[in-house]
C-alpha positions in Angstrom: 115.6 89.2 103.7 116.4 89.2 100.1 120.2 89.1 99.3 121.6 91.8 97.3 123.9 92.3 94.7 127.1 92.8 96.8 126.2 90.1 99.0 125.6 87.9 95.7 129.0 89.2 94.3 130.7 88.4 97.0 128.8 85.0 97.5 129.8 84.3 94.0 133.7 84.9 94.5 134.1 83.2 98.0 132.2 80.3 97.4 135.1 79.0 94.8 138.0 79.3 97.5 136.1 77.0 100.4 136.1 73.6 101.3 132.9 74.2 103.4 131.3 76.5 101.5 127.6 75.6 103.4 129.2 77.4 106.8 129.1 81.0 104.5 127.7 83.6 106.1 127.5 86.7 105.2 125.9 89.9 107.4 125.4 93.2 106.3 125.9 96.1 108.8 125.5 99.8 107.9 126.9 102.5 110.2 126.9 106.4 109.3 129.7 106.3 106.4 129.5 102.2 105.5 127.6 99.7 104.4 129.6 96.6 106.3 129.6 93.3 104.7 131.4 90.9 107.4 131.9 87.3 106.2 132.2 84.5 108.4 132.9 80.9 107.3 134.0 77.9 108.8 137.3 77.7 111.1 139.7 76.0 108.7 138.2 77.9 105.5 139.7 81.5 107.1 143.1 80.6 105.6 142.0 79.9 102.3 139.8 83.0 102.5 143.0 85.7 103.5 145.2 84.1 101.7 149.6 84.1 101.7 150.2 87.3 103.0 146.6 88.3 102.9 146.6 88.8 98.8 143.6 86.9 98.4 141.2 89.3 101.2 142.9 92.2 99.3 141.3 91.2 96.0 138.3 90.3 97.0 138.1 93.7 99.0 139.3 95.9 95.4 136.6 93.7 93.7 133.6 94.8 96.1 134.8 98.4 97.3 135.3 98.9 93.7 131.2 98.4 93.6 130.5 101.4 95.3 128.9 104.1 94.1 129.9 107.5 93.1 127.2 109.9 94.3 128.4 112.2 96.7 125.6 111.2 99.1 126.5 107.3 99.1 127.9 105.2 101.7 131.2 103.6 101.1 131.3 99.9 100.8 133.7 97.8 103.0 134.5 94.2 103.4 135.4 92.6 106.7 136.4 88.6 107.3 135.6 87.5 111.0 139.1 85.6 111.8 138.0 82.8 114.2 141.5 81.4 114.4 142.8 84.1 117.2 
C-alpha cells in the first residue's frame, strides 16, 4: 500500500523525536467524518512522542489537522498516538 502524503508528513516529523525510530508505525483508519492516522511506536518512545504536558502531540496534531482540506465534502483529518504505557 503506497504511503501518502500525511502519512509521509507525519513520518517526516516523528521520526526526529525517537530513539527507535524502526518500531514506527503508522495506520490509517477512515470512519464517516475522519480520516484517522493512529501512530504507534515503541514503549519507551511514547514519552518523547507526547511530550511535557503533551505540547509536543499538540503540535504535531496543528501541523497534520492543519493539512486538511477545505471542500465542504472532505473528511476531517485527525491524529491519534496509541499510549502503550497504561
Amino acid at each position: 500500500m503506497a504511503e501518502t502524503d500525511i502519512e509521509s508528513l507525519i513520518r517526516s516529523l516523528v521520526i526526529p523525536l525517537l530513539k527507535q525510530p524502526q518500531a514506527l508505525s503508522i495506520t490509517q483508519k477512515d470512519d464517516g467524518r475522519y480520516h484517522r492516522y493512529i501512530i504507534d511506536v515503541a514503549p519507551n518512545d511514547v514519552g518523547r512522542l507526547i511530550g511535557r504536558q503533551g505540547h509536543v502531540a499538540a503540535a504535531l496534531r496543528t501541523i497534520v489537522e492543519s493539512t486538511q482540506s477545505r471542500r465542504a465534502n472532505s473528511k476531517r483529518v485527525r491524529l491519534l498516538i496509541n499510549d502503550h504505557r497504561h
